[in-house]
C-alpha positions in Angstrom: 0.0 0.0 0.0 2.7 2.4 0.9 4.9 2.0 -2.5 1.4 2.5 -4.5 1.1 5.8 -2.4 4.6 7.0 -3.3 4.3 5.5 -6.9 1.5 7.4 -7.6 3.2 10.6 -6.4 6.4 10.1 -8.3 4.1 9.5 -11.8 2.0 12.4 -10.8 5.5 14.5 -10.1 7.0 13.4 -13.5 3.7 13.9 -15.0 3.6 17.8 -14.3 7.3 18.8 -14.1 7.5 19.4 -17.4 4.8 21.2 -17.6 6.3 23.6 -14.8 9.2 23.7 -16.3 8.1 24.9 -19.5 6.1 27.5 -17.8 9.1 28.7 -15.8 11.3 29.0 -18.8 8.1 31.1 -20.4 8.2 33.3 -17.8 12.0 34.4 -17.5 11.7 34.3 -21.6 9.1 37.4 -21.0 10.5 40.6 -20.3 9.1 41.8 -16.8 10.1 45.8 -18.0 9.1 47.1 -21.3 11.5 49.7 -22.8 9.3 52.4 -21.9 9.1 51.5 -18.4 13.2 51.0 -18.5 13.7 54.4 -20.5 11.7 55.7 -17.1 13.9 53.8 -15.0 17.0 55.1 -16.8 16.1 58.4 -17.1 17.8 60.2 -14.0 20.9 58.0 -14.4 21.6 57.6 -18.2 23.8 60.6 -18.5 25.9 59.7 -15.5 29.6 59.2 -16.3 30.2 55.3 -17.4 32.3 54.4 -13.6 29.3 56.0 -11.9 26.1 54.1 -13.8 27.8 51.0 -13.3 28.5 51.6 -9.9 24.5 52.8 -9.6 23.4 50.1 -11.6 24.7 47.5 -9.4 24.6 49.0 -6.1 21.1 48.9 -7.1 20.8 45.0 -6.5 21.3 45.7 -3.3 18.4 48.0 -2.4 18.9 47.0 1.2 22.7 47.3 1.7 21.7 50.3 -0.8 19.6 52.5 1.7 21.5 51.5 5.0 25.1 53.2 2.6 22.3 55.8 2.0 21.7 56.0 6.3 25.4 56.6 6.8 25.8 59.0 4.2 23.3 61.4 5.6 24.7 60.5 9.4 28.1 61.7 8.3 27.4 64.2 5.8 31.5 65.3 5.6 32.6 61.6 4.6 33.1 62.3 0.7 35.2 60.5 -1.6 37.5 57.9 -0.8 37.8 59.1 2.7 34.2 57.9 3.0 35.1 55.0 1.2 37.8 53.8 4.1 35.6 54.3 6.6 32.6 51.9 5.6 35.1 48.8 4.8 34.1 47.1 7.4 30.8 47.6 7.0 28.1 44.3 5.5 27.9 45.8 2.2 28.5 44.6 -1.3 31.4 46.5 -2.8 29.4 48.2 -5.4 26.8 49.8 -2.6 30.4 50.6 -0.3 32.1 52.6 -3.0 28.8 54.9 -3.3 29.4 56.4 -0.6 32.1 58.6 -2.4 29.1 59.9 -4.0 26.7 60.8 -1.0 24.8 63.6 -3.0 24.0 60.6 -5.6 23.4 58.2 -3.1 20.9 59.9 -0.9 19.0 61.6 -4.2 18.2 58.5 -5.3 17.6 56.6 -1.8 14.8 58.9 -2.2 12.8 56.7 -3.9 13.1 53.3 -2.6 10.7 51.6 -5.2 13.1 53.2 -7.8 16.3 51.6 -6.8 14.2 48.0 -6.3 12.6 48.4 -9.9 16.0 49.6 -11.0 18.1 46.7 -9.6 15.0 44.3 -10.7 15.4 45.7 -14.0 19.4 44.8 -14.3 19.2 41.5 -13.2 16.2 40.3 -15.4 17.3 42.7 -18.9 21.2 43.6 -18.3 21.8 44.2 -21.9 18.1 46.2 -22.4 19.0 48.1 -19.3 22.4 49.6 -21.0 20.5 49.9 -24.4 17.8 52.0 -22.4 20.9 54.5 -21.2 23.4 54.2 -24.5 19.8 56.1 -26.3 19.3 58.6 -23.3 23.0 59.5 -23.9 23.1 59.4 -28.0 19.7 61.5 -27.6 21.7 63.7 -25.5 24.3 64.6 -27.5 24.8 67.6 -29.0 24.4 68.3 -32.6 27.3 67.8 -34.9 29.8 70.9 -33.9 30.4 73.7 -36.6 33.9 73.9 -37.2 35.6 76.3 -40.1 35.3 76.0 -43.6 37.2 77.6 -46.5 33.2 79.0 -47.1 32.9 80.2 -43.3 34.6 80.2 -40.1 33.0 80.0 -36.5 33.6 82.5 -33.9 32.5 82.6 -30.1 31.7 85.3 -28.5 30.4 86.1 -24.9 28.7 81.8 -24.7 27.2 82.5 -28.0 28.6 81.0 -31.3 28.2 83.2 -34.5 28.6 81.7 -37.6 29.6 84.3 -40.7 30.9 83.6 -44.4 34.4 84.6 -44.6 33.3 86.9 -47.3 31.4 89.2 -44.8 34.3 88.5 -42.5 36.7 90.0 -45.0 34.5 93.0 -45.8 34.6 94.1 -42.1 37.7 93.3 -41.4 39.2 95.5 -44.7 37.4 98.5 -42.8 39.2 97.9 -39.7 42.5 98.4 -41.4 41.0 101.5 -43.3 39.8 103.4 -40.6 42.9 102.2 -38.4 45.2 103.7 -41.1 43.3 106.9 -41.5 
């Protein structure tokens, strides 16, 4: 009686496992984020410098090591850089989250929002690659537009912040009556 009773469990278990399985494998083929909701995500960070977004990026796995670095940077709001750094080594912390703390402005701006830096380090674990897609296009957004440089047609000049582009031909024209009313 009692081998029927685990042989009819063990059919039963073979039975559905693959039918789990397959279901499992369907869910981590779906994308829990969709690039909108990433380009959201992404938006306050994407322009970051490289170091830094990485840094961000995988401090936020670690949302709860992630707001305790956040604790101690508003405690000791003179700890900056890798002064700071030293003096959390002992500290529980992944790496990433400890080296934050060189960055406390960073860290306690975006502590603010603890669902942020969950769905944030949700997001990197689950879409690494769609993640970094989602900030390369903030930063090739950001960009700015191809820079005018000098021509044998025109020539770029800047002047008090603002750039003025003239053809050298007006350029020439103003300049020849510099020289004449200098000489007169």
């Amino acid at each position: 009686m009692r081998w029927r009773s685990i042989l009819t469990r063990l059919v039963g278990a073979l039975t559905f496992a693959p039918m789990l399985f397959a279901g499992a494998v369907a869910a981590q083929d779906a994308k829990p984020f969709s690039n909108e909701q990433l380009d959201q995500l992404t938006a306050q960070i994407a322009l970051y410098p490289d170091s830094l977004l990485a840094q961000v990026l995988m401090a936020a796995t670690y949302p709860e090591d992630f707001a305790a670095a956040a604790a101690w940077s508003k405690a000791h709001p003179d700890a900056k850089g890798d002064d700071a750094v030293k003096m959390v080594e002992n500290e529980p912390w992944d790496p990433s989250v400890a080296s934050l703390v060189a960055f406390p402005e960073v860290l306690i701006t975006l502590n603010q929002s603890p669902d942020w830096v969950r769905n944030m380090g949700d997001a990197f674990l689950a879409q690494p690659d769609d993640v970094m897609n989602s900030c390369s296009g903030f930063a090739r957004r950001r960009r700015p537009p191809a820079t005018l440089s000098r021509t044998n047609k025109s020539r770029c000049r800047c002047r008090r912040l603002s750039l003025h582009r003239r053809p050298l031909h007006r350029l020439w024209s103003s300049s020849s009556r510099r020289r004449r009313r200098r000489s007169s």
